[in-house]
N, C-alpha and C positions, 0 to 999 in steps of 0.2 A: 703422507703414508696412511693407508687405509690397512685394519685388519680383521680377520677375524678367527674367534678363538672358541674351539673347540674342546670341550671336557670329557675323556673317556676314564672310567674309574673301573676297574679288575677286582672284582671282592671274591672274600674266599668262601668258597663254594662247590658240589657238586660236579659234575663231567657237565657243563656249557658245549651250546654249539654257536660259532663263529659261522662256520659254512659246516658243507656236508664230508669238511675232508680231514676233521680232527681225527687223529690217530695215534693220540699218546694222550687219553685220557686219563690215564692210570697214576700218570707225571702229579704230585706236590702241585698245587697254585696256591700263591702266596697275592697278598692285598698290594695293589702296586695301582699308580694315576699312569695316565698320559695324556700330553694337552697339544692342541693343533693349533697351529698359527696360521692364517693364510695372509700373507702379509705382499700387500700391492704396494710395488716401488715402480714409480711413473714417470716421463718428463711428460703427461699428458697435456698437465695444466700449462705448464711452465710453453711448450710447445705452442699450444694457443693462443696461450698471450702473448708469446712476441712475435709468433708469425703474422697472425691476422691480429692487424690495430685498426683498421678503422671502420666506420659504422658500419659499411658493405660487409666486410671480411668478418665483424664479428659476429653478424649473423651467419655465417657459413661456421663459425665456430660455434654458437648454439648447436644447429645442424649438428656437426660433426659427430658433438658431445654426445648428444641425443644417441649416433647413430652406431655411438663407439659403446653405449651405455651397460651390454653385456658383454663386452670382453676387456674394458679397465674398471674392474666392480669389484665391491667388499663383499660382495652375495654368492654364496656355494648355493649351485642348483642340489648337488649331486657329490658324492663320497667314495673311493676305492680303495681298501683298505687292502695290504697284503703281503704276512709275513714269511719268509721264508726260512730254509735251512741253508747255515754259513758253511757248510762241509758238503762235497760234492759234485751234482750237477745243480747244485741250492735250489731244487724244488718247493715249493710253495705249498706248507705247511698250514696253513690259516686264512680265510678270507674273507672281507665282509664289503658289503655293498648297501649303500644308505642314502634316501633321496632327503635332502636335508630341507632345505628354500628358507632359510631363516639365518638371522645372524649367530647363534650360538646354539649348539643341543648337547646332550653329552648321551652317554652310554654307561650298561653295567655288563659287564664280559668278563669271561674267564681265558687267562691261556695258561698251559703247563709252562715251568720251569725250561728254561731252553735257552740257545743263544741264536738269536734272530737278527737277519737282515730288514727290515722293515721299509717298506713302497707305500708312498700315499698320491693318489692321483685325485683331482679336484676338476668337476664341469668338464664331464667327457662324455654324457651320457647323451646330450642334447647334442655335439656337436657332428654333424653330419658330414663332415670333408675328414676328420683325423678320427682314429679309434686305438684304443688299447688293444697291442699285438704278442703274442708270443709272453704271455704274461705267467703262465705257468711256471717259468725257469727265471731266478733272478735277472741272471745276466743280459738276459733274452729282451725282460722285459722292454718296451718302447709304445709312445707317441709315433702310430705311423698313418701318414696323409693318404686318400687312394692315391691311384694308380696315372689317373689320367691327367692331360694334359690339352688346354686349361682346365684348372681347377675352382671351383667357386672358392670364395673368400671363407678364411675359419670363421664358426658359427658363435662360439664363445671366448671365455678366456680361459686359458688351460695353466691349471696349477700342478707342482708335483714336488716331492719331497722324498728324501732317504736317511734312514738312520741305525747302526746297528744298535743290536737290543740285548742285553743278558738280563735274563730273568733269572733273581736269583730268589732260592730258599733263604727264609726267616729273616729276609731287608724289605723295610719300605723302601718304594724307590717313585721317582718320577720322571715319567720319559717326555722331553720338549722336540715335536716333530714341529717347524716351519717350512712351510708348500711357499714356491715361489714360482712367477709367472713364466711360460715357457716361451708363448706367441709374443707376437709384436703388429705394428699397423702402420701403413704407406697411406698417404693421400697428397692428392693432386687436386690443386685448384685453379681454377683460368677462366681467364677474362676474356671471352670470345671475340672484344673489339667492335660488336657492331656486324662482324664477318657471317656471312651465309654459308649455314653447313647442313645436311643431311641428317648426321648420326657420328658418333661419337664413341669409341673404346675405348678402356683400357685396360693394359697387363700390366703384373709385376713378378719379373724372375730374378732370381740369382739366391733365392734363399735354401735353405735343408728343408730334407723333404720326410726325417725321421727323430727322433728325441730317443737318445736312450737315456732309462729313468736313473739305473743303477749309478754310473758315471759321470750321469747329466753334462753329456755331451749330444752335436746333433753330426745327422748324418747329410749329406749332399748327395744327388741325384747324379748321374754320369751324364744324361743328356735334359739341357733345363727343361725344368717346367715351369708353366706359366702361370699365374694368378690371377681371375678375372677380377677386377676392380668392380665395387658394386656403386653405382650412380647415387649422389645423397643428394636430397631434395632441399634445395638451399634457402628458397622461399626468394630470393633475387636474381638479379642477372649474373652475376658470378658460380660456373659449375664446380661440381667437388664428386670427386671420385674416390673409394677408400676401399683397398684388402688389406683385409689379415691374414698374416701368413707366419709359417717360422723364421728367425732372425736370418741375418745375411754371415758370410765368409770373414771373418776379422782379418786386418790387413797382412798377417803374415803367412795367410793360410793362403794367397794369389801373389800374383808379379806386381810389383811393383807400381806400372801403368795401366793394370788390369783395374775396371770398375768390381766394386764390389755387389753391387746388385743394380737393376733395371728397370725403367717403366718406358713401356712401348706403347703409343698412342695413336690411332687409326681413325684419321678422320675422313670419314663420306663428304665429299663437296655433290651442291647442287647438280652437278653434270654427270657423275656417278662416277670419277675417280677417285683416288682413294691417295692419299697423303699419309707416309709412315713419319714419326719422330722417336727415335731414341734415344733415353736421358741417361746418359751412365753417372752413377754417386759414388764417388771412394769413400763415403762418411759410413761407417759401418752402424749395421740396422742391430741392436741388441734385444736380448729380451726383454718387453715391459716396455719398448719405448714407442713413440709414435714420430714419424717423422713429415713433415707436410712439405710438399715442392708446390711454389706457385709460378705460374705464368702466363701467358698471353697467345689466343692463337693471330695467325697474320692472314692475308686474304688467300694465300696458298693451302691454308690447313694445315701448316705448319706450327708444331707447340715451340714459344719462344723464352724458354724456363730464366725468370730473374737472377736467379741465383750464379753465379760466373764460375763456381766452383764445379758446377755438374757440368761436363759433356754430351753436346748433342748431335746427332746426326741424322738427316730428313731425306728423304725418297718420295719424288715427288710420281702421280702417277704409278703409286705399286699396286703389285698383283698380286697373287698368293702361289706363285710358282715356284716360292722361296723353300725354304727349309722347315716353314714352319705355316700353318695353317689357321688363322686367328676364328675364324669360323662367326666373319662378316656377313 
């Protein structure tokens, strides 16, 4: 478990500005802490080492690590701070935005007396696929991905935390906010066999496509979307493929024989057909965790996943005349 901790301290003081939208300056502030955790809970390592054991594989887990290194990390690039009102449409009372890049900083702020909802988002600044939505209004608030479909892999690791707050007149007090990881991360690794191929994809869908902060729950998309997997430079003959993305469906939330998320692999053969393989997983994807599939392609282009638990199904000679367009 990796953390880090945050010291923001509130001394009594003059009308402070937080953002430009205090509006109860008038309010009592009293001397009161608050401290930040961001606390990474991972099966990364664990992951690693019992997937890839031998000399080939652990270098593709060097790789990996390397390639996973900003988004299972004890390092805030970046800070969202944002409290709100608990009566209402709980409008957003307070707001502060701080680019951090170090293990620990603290602050000296004032807020009036009030009773607060309190949002904290972590490493959202730099990521380029999700952004902070609708954040003005508590409830609103969300983690939301664009729009399109595929999507590149998330850019970072995305933290976030909730806490209600009363501040009260003439108590110390001290508020413990802990942020915890929201995304998760897929990879595929395979043994080409020796086989002649072309070019090589891949996707990963079945995960949500939204976080909301308040409830810390996520939302799922009506028609999937897809995750382009980003190619990781292994340094061997073994390929490794790896998105970040939001977690998958928990098994009570689909059928029974429904997979709970997917990776679709597009392999170009030398004669310019194109071989699909789909992996269906019922091991649900959570947040924080990393999951690796390994396998082998065969002289088809077809991906032949080790693992006897996942489901696969191959189409050999596909098109894109299908329902979905991988953009080969």
């Amino acid at each position: 478990m990796m953390w880090l901790l945050l010291s923001a301290c509130w001394l009594m003081a003059g009308c402070s500005v937080i953002d430009d939208d205090l509006s109860d300056c008038g309010e009592p502030e009293e001397e009161y802490k608050i401290d930040y955790e961001l606390r990474l809970i991972t099966n990364m390592t664990t992951e690693l080492e019992t997937q890839l054991t031998t000399i080939t594989e652990m270098g593709v887990a060097e790789s990996l690590r390397e390639h996973l290194k900003d988004i299972f990390s004890d390092f805030a690039h970046d800070i969202d701070l944002s409290f709100y009102d608990t009566e209402g449409d709980m409008t957003r009372l307070h707001h502060k935005r701080d680019i951090i890049d170090a293990n620990q900083t603290s602050y000296t702020l004032t807020l009036p007396m009030h009773e607060y909802m309190h949002l904290a988002v972590a490493n959202i600044a730099e990521n380029h696929v999700v952004g902070l939505s609708n954040d003005e209004n508590c409830q609103t608030s969300m983690l939301q991905q664009t729009d399109d479909s595929p999507i590149a892999s998330h850019t970072t690791g995305l933290f976030t935390a909730r806490l209600p707050m009363e501040v009260l007149s003439g108590v110390s007090q001290t508020f413990n906010v802990k942020l915890y990881m929201a995304n998760s991360a897929v990879a595929l690794v395979l043994d080409t066999k020796g086989h002649a191929y072309s070019d090589i994809k891949v996707y990963a869908t079945g995960f949500a496509k939204e976080f909301m902060i308040e409830d810390s729950t996520y939302v799922f998309p009506e028609k999937e979307v897809l995750v382009r997997a980003d190619k990781v430079e292994t340094g061997n003959d073994l390929l490794c493929f790896c998105s970040v993305n939001f977690p998958s469906h928990n098994p009570d939330e689909v059928g029974a024989d429904e997979p709970l998320w997917q990776l679709r692999v597009y392999v170009t053969m030398p004669d310019g057909n194109i071989t699909e393989t789909i992996i269906d997983v019922k091991e649900q994807l959570k947040a924080g965790e990393l999951k690796i599939i390994k396998g082998e392609l065969d002289d088809e282009g077809a991906v032949r996943p080790y693992d006897s638990t996942v489901g696969v199904s191959v189409t050999l000679d596909w098109n894109e005349g299908g329902t979905y367009n991988p953009e080969l």
